[in-house]
Structure formats: structure tokens, C-alpha cells
NUGUPA-174829 format. One line per field, with one value per residue (C-alpha): residue number from 1; residue in three letters; chain; y, x, z. Coordinates in steps of 0.02 Angstrom, whole numbers, plus 32768, in hexadecimal, padded with zeros to 4 digits. Example, Ala and Ser with C-alpha at 12.3 -4.5 7.8 and 13.67 -1.06 7.14 Angstrom:
NUGUPA-174829
pos c(1_2)
code c(ALA_SER)
unit c(A_A)
c2 c(7F1F_7FCB)
c1 c(8267_82AC)
c3 c(8186_8165)
//
This chain:
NUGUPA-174829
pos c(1_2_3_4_5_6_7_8_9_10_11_12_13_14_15_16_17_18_19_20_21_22_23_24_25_26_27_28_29_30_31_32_33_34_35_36_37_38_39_40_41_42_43_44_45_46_47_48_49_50_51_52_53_54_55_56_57_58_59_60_61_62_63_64_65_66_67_68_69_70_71_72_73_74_75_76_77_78_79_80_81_82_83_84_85_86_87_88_89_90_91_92_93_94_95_96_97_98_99_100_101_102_103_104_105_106_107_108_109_110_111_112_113_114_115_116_117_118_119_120_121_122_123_124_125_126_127_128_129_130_131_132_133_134_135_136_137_138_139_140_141_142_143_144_145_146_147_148_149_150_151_152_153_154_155_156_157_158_159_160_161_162_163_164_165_166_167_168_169_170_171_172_173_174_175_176_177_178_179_180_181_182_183_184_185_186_187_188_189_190_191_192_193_194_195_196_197_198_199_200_201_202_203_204_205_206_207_208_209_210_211_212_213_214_215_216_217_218_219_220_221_222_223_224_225_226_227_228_229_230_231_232_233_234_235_236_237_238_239_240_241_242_243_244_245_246_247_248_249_250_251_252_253_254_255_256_257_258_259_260_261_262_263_264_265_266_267_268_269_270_271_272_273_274_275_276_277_278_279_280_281_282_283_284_285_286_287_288_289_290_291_292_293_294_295_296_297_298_299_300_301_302_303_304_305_306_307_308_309_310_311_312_313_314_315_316_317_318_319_320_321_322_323_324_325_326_327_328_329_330_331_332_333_334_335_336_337_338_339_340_341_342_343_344_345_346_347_348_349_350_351_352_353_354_355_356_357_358_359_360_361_362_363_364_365_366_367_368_369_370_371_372_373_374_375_376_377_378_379_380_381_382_383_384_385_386_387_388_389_390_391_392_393_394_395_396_397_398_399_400_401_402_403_404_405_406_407_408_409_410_411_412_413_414_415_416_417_418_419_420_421_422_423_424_425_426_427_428_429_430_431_432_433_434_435_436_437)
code c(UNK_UNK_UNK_UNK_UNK_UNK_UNK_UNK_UNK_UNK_UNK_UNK_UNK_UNK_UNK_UNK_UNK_UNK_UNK_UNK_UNK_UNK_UNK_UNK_UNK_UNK_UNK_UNK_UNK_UNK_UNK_UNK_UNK_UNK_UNK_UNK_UNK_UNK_UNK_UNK_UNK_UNK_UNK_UNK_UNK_UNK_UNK_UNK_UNK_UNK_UNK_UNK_UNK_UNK_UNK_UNK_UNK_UNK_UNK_UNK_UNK_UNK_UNK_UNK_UNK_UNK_UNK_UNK_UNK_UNK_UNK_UNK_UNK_UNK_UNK_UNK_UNK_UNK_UNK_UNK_UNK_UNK_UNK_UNK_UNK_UNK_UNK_UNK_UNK_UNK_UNK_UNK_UNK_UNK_UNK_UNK_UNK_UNK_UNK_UNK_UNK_UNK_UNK_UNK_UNK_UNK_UNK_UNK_UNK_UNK_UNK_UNK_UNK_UNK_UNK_UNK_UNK_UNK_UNK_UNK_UNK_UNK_UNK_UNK_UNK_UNK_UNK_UNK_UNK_UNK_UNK_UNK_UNK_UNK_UNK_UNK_UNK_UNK_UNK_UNK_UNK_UNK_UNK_UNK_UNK_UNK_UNK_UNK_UNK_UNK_UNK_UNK_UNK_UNK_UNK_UNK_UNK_UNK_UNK_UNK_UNK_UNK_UNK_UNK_UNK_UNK_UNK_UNK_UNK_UNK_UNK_UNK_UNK_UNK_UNK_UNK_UNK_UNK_UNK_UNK_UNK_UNK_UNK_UNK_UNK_UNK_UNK_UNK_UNK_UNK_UNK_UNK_UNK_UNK_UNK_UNK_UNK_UNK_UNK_UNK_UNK_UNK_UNK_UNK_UNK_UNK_UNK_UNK_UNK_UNK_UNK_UNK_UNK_UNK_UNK_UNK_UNK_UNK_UNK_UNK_UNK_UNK_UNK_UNK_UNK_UNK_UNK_UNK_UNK_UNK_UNK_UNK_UNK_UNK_UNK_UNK_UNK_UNK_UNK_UNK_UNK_UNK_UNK_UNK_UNK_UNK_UNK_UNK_UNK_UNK_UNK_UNK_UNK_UNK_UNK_UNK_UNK_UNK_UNK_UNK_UNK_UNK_UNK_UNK_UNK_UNK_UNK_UNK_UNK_UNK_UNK_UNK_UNK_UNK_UNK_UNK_UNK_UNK_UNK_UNK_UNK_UNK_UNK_UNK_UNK_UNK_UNK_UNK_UNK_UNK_UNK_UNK_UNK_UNK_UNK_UNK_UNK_UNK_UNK_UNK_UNK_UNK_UNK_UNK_UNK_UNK_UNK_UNK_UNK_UNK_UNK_UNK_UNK_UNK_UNK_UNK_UNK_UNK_UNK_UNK_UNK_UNK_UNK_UNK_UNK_UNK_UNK_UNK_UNK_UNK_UNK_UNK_UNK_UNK_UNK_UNK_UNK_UNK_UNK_UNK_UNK_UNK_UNK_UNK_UNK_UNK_UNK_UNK_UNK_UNK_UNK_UNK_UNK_UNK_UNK_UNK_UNK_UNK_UNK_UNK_UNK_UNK_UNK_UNK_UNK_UNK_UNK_UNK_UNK_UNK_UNK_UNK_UNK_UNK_UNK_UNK_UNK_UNK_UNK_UNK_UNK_UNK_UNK_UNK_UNK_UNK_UNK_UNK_UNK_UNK_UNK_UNK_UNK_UNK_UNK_UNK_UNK_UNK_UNK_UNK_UNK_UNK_UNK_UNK_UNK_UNK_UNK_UNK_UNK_UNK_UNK_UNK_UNK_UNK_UNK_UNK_UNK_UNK_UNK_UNK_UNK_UNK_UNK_UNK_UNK_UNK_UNK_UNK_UNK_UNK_UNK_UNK_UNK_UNK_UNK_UNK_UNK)
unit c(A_A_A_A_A_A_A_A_A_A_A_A_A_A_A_A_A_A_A_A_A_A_A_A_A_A_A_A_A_A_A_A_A_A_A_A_A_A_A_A_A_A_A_A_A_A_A_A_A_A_A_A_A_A_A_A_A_A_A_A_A_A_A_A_A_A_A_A_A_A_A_A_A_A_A_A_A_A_A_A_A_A_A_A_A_A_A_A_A_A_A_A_A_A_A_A_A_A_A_A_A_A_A_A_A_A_A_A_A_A_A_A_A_A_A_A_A_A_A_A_A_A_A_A_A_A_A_A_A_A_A_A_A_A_A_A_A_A_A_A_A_A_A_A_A_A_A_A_A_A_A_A_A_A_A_A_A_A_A_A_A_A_A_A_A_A_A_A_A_A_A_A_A_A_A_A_A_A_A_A_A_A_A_A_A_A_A_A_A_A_A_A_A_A_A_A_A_A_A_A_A_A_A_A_A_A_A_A_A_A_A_A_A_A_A_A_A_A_A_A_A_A_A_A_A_A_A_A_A_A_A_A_A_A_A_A_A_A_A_A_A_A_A_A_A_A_A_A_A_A_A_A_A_A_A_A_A_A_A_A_A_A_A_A_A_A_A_A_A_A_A_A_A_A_A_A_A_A_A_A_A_A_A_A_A_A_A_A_A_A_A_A_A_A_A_A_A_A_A_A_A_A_A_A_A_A_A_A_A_A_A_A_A_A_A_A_A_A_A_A_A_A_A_A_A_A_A_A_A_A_A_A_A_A_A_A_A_A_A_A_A_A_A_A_A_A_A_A_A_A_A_A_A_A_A_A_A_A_A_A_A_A_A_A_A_A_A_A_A_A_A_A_A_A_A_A_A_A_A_A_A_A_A_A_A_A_A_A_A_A_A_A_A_A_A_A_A_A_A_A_A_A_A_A_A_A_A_A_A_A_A_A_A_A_A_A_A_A_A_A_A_A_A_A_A_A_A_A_A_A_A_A_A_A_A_A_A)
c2 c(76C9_7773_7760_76F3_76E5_76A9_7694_7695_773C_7700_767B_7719_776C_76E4_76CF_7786_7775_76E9_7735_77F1_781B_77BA_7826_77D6_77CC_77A8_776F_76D2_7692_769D_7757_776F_77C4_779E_7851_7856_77CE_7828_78D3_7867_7817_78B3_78D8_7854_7857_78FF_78D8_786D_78EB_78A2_7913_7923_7932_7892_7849_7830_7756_76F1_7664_75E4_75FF_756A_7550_74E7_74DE_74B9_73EE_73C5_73B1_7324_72DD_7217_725D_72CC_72B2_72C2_7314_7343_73E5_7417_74DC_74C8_7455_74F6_7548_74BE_7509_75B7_75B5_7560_761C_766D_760B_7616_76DF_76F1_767C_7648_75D6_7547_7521_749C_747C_73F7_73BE_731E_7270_7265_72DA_726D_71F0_727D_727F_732B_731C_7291_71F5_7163_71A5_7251_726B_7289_732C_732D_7308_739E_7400_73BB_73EC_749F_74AE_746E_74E2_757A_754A_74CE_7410_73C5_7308_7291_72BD_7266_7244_725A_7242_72AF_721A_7201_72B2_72C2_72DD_7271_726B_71F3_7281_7257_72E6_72EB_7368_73A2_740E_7478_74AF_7558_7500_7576_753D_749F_740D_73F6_7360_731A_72F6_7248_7200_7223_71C6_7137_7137_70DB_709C_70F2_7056_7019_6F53_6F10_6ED9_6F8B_6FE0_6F30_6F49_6F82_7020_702E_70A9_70CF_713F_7154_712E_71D2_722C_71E5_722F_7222_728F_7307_7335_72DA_734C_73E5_73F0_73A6_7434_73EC_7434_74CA_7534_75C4_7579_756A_7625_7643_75EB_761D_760C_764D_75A5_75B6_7598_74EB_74CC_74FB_7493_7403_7413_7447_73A9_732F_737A_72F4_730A_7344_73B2_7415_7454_7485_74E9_7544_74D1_747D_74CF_74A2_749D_74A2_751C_75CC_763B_76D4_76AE_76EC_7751_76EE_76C4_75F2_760D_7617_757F_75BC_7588_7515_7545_74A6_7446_740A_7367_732E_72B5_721E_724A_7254_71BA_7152_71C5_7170_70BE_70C5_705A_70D9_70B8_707B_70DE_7101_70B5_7133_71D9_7163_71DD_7186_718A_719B_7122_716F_70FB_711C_71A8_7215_71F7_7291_7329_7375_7420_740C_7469_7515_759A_7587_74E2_74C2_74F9_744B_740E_7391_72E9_7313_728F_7239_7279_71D7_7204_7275_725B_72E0_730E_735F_743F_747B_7491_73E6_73CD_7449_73EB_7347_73C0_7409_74B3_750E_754C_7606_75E6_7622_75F1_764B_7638_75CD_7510_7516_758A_753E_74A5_74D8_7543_748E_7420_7486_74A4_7441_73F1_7470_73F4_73B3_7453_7468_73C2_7409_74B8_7464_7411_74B8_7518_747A_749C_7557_7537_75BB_75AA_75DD_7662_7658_76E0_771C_77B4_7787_77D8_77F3_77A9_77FD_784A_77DF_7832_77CA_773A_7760_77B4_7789_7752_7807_787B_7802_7823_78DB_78E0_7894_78EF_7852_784A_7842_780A_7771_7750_76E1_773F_76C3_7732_76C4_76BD_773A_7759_770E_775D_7796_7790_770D_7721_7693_7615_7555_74C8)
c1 c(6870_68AE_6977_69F1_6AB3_6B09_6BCE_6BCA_6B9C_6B46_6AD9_6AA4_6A6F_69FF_69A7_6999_692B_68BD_68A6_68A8_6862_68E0_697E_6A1C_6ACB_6B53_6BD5_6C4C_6BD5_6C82_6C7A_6BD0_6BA0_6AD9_6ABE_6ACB_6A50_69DA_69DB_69C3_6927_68E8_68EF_689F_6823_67F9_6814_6778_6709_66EB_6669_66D4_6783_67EE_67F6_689D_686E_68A6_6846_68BB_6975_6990_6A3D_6A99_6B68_6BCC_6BE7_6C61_6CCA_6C69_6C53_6C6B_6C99_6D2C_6D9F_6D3F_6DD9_6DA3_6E25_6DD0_6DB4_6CEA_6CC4_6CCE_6C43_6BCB_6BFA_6BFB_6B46_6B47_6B8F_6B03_6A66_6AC0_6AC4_6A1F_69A8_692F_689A_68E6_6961_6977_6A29_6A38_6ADF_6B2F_6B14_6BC2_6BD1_6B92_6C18_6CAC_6D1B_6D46_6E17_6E8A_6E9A_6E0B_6DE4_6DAE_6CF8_6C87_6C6A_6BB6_6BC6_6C27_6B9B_6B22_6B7B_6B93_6AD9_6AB7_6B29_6ACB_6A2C_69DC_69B2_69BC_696F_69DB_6A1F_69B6_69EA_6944_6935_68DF_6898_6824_67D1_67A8_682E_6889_6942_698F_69DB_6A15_6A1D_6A5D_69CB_69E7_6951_6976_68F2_6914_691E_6880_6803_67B3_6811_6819_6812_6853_67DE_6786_6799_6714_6750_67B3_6846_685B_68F2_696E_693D_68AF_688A_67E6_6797_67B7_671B_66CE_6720_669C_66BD_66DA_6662_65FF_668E_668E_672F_6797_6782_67E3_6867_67E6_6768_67DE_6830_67C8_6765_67F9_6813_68AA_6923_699B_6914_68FD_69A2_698E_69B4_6A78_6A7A_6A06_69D4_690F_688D_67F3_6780_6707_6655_6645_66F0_66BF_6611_666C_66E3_6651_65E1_6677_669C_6671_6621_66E3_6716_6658_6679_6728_66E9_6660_65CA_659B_6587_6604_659A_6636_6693_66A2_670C_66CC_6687_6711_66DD_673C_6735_6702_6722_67CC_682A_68CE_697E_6986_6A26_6A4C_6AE1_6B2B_6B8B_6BFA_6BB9_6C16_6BF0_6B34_6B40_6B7C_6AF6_6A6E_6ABD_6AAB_6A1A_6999_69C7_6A8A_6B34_6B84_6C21_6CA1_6C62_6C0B_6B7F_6ADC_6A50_69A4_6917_6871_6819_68B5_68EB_6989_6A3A_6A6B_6A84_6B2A_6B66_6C10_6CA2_6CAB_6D23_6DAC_6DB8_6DB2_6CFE_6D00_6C53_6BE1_6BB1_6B19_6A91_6A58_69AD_6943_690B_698F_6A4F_6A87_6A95_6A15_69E1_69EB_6906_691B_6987_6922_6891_68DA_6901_684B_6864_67CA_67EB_67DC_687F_690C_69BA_6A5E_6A6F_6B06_6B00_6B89_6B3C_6A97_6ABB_6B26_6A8A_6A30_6A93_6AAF_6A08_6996_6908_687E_6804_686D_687C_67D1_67B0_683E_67DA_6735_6785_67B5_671A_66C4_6743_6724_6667_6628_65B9_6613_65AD_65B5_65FF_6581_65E2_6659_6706_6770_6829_68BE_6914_6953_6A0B_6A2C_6A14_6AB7_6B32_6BD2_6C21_6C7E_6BF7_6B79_6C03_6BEF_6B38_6B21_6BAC_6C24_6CCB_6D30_6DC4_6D64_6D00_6D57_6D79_6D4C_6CF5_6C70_6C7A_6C04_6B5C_6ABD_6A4D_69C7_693C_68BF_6855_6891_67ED_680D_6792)
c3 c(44FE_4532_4534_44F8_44EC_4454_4444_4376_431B_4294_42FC_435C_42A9_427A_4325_4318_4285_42BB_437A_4354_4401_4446_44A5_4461_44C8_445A_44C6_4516_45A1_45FA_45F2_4619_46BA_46FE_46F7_4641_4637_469A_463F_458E_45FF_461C_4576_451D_459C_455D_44B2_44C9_44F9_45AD_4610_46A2_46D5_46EF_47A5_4795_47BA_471F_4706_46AA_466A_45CD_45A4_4519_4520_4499_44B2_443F_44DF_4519_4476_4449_43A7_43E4_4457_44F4_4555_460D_4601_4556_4566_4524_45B7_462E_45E1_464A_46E0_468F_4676_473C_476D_4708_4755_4802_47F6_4791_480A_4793_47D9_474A_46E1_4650_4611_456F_453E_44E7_454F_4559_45D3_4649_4647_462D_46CE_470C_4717_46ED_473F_4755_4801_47C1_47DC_4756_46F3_4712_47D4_47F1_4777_47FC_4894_4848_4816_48DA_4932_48CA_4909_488F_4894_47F0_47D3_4785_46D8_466B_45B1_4539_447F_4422_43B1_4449_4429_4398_4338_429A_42DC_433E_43B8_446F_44F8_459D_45EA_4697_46F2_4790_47FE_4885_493F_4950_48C3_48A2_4835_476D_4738_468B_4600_45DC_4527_449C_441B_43FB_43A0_42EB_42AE_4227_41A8_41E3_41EF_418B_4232_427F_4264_42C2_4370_43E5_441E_44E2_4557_44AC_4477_439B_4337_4319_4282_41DD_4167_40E5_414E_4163_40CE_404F_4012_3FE7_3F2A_3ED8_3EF0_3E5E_3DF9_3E27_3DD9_3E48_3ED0_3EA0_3EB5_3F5E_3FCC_3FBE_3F19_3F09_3ED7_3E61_3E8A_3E36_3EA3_3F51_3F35_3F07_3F95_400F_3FC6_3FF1_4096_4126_41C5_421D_4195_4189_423F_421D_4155_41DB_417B_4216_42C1_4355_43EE_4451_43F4_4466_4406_43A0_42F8_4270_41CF_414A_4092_4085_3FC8_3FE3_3FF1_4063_40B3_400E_3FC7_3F53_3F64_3EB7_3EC5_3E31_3DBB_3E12_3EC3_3E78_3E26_3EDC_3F35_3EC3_3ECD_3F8E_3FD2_4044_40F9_40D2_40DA_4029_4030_400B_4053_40E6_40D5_410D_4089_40EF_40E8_40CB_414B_41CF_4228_4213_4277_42DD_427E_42AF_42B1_426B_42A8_42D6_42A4_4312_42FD_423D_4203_41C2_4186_41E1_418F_4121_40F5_4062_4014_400B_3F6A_3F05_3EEF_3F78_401E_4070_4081_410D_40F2_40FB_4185_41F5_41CB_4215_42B1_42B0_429B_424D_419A_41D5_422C_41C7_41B2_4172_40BC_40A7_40D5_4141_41C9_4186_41D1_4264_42A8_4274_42E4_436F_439B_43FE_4397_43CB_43EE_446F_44B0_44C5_4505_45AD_45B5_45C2_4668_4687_467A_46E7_476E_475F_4776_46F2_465B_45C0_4564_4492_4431_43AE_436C_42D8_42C5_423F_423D_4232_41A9_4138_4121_41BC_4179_40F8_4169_4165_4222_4247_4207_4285_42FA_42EB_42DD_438C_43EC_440B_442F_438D_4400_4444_437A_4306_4274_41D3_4168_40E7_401E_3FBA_3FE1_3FA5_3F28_3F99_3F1C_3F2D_3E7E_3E31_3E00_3E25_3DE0)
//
């Protein structure tokens, strides 16, 4: 990846640490011209010490809008300000001709009609005849869950993948693994499994084998521990096959990024969340795979898979917090660790420190092996042979990981006029020293 474009200061902060040879445009999509994106290409490309100078021909352009727009949980209004940004990134492909591009959104786009009245055509049909008019021919949006690739989460995505009138067509990616159910039936594990294809992965493989973080009384200060060397063998020991790729214990034959230089003694982005006794007490009454009745939060099963993780609201409208899961086996909600595991992110892959834009940068995202599973269909239509990193880097310094939204803001160059201004509560204790069983 050698530029990207991110509205929220602080999102940019954290992706700056994770992808430091990434070039970073902080900026409304709306106000973003293609020539901007193609000086931070040139930089990145730079940045990773490419032998010769860029062509100037972009290979792929990914994109993500906000969806809360098209939303079944909001309002889903076709005049709702967030919807334009589809067509925003539309204006970006059409002016920066890239061979492909993949857009992801919310499958309610695809039913959200584009003005009032039942005779307005669909959202997504006007998308299409934008995308055609620049140029591009774009199969038929095709909603994939990312339960059928490898990942624990029941999490539905409208894809759509363009392909350049001159290049030949992408096609969208085949299942690998079929999805399991939030609370699983007894006879589940019985059904034969079409085309060969494995069940997903399970909650249990995913978070099961992270300490008990109620224990571990640093972690109500910072949100990272040092384990202790009896405590990272345990957790490595209990670690199944899913979560030993994402610690780095297992290779990924598949995985193409650049090896990261990080600390696997650490446990990180495990700021504990302290529930009064009561809530506690209704927390441990719940039955695994059933909602607690008064907070309606669902407890996971360990067999099951987890309900989409949600972002929660951002700061214009609220900065309200999303819906949090159950832990299967403790009396509270999930860390954000534990939510990025059900996501598949690699535990290199930092988050900010608090929970709240913890779990925004969470539920936002795309589960990465999804992603991966598109950009293999990529590099297939591209016809090239991806080549292996071997050199590791470091990540980025880990101030950005703690700043607050305006000093983000000022670090990247935005546009304090277009930033919201919310400033967060005191910073984290950045030491890490603390020794957990």
C-alpha cells in the first residue's frame, strides 16, 4: 500500500504507525483532488525503496465509505450527506484510471433508492452508471460474508470490483470456508461441508487462548502488559491453529506484507473495562450464545461465531458507543485484542489506546482476511506473481498511538476547519513493564 486517505485524524495516527512507509492524506475525500493522490503515490512508492521511478500506472484504487447512510440500523435516508461520499470516491477512480478498483460498503446500499418517491432508481444503479460512463465495467454487486473466508464474524459486505475498459476482468472471490452459526446447534459440526470447503474458525479459536485480563491490574491503567514468561507460554500453548498465524507462531503462506519487528511478550490494545458489580453479576448469569436481557448485549458462544462488530457513532453525531459483546468465559464485554482477533487482524497491528477509538478503528475496517481473499482476485487479474517481503520493519512511534484528535490533526497537516474538535480524556501511562501471570 503506498497512499491512503483518511477523513478522521486520529485513524490517520494509528495507520501511521502500523504502515510507516505508507504516504498519508488527511483530508474529506470531498476535497481531495487526484493530483494529491498521485504526489502521496509517488511518495510511498519511494518510501519503499523501489529501484526505479514510478510509471505513473496505478494498479488498484480500494475504497471503503462511511455506510452508516445505508445502514438497516439508521435511518437509511437517500438525502443523508454520507451517502455522497460513494460517488466521491467514483470522481477519484474516474480521474486516477487505475487498472481496478474494489469498493465495500453496507448491503443496504443496494436496496437504498437515490431520491424520494417509489419510482426513484436505486442508489447503486446510478453508482454503476457513473463507474460506466468513466470507463469501467463493474460485475454485479455481489454481497460476501466474511464468515466464508476465514474469518469468526458473521459480517455482510456489499463488494463491488471495477475493471479499466482496457484490461482484462476481476472476478469476485469463491468461498473457503463455511460459515458457523452464532450458537451453534449439536448436529452442526455433522453437516457435510459443500465443495470440501472447512467450517470457519470459532470464537474459542480466536480469543481463547488470551489471559483473563480481570486479572491482570495493570491493565486498568494501559492498555499494554508485559507477560511474564510462564504467561506468554501458557497463552502461546493454548493458542489454536487461527490464532498461531495471527501471534506470528505459524507461517501465512499467503500473507505478502513486510514482516514487522514487534514485542509478542506484550499483550496490547487490552485496556480493561470494569463493569459494576451488578452489571457483572447479569453478565455471568447470561447463557454463552444468548442476549442478556437488560443491556441486550449478546454473550458469545465459544463453538459460534461473533455478530457484526460495529463501529459506533462518530463525533459529529454523538460519539456514542457500539454494542460490545459478551466474553464467553468472563463477566464483561470484550478488548478491543479480542475484538480484532474476531476481525483477524495480526497482533502486530496496533490500535489507539482507549476503547472507544479501539473499537471504532475495529468495526470500520474490513476483516483483513477478506481483504486479502478480493486482492488475490486482484493480483490473478493483474497476471503477476507476488514476490515475499523478507526484510522486517519496525512500526511507528508509539506517541501516535495516544494522540489526542487536534494534535493528530496538526501532525498530518489537516484542515482544523473541516476536523471535529472533541479533544480525548488524559493520556495513558505509556510504560509497558508491568508483569502479568
Amino acid at each position: 500500500m503506498l497512499a491512503s486517505i483518511e477523513y478522521d485524524p486520529v485513524h490517520c495516527a494509528v495507520h501511521a504507525f502500523n504502515f510507516p512507509r505508507t504516504e498519508i492524506v488527511c483530508a474529506d475525500i470531498r476535497a481531495v483532488a487526484a493530483k494529491s493522490v498521485r504526489d502521496a503515490v509517488e511518495l510511498g512508492w519511494k518510501r519503499h525503496n523501489r529501484p526505479a521511478d514510478w510509471d505513473g500506472e496505478l494498479d488498484v484504487v480500494v475504497g471503503g465509505p462511511p455506510c452508516q447512510g445505508f445502514s438497516v440500523i439508521g435511518k437509511r435516508q437517500y438525502d443523508d450527506a454520507r451517502n455522497e461520499l460513494v460517488f466521491s470516491f467514483a470522481r477519484l477512480v474516474g480521474e486516477l484510471r487505475p487498472r481496478y478498483f474494489v469498493m465495500e460498503n453496507v448491503p443496504g446500499m443496494a436496496s437504498l433508492l437515490a431520491g424520494p418517491g417509489d419510482d426513484a432508481p436505486r442508489l447503486v444503479d446510478v453508482l454503476l452508471a457513473d463507474f460506466a460512463a468513466k470507463g469501467y465495467t463493474v460485475a454485479s454487486p455481489k454481497t460476501l460474508n466474511a464468515a466464508e473466508f476465514g474469518v469468526p464474524q458473521d459480517r455482510r459486505r456489499l463488494i463491488l470490483m471495477g475493471t479499466r475498459e482496457d484490461c482484462p476482468p476481476v472476478k469476485y472471490p469463491e468461498a473457503e470456508t463455511l460459515p458457523r452459526a452464532k450458537r451453534p446447534s449439536e448436529t452442526e459440526s455433522a453437516v457435510a461441508l459443500p465443495d470440501g470447503n472447512p467450517l470457519c474458525p470459532t470464537v474459542s479459536e480466536a480469543i481463547g487462548d488470551l489471559p483473563n485480563l480481570d486479572s491482570l491490574d495493570g491493565l486498568r491503567f494501559t492498555d499494554e502488559i508485559k507477560l511474564t514468561v510462564r504467561g506468554l507460554a501458557k497463552m502461546h500453548s493454548a493458542a489454536a491453529q487461527y490464532a498461531r498465524v495471527l501471534i506470528g507462531l505459524d507461517g501465512d503462506d499467503e500473507d505478502y506484507s513486510h514482516p514487522r519487528r514487534w514485542d509478542n511478550a506484550t499483550l496490547t490494545s487490552s485496556y480493561r473495562t470494569i463493569h459494576a458489580p451488578g452489571v457483572a453479576r447479569r453478565f455471568a448469569t447470561t447463557p454463552q450464545g444468548c442476549s442478556e436481557p437488560t443491556s441486550r448485549l449478546f454473550r458469545l458462544h465459544p463453538q459460534g461465531i461473533s455478530a457484526t462488530l460495529r463501529a459506533g457513532t462518530h463525533y459529529e453525531r454523538g460519539s456514542f458507543n457500539a454494542p460490545r459483546p459478551i466474553h464467553p468465559s468472563h463477566p464483561r464485554v470484550i478488548s478491543v485484542r479480542e475484538a480484532a482477533r474476531l476481525h483477524s487482524f495480526p497482533d502486530w497491528f496496533r490500535l489507539h489506546w482507549t476503547k472507544w477509538h479501539g473499537f471504532r478503528q475495529v468495526g470500520n475496517a474490513l476483516p483483513p482476511r477478506l481483504g486479502r481473499a478480493l486482492g488475490r482476485e486482484v493480483v490473478r487479474a493483474l497476471d503477476v506473481e507476488p514476490r515475499r517481503p523478507t526484510r522486517a520493519i519496525a512500526l511507528g512511534a508509539p506517541d501516535l498511538l495516544t494522540l489526542e484528535n487536534l494534535q493528530a490533526a496538526e501532525l498530518f497537516g489537516a484542515d482544523l476547519t473541516r476536523m471535529p474538535r472533541n479533544a480525548l480524556r488524559t493520556r495513558p501511562s505509556s510504560t509497558a513493564s508491568t508483569a502479568a501471570a
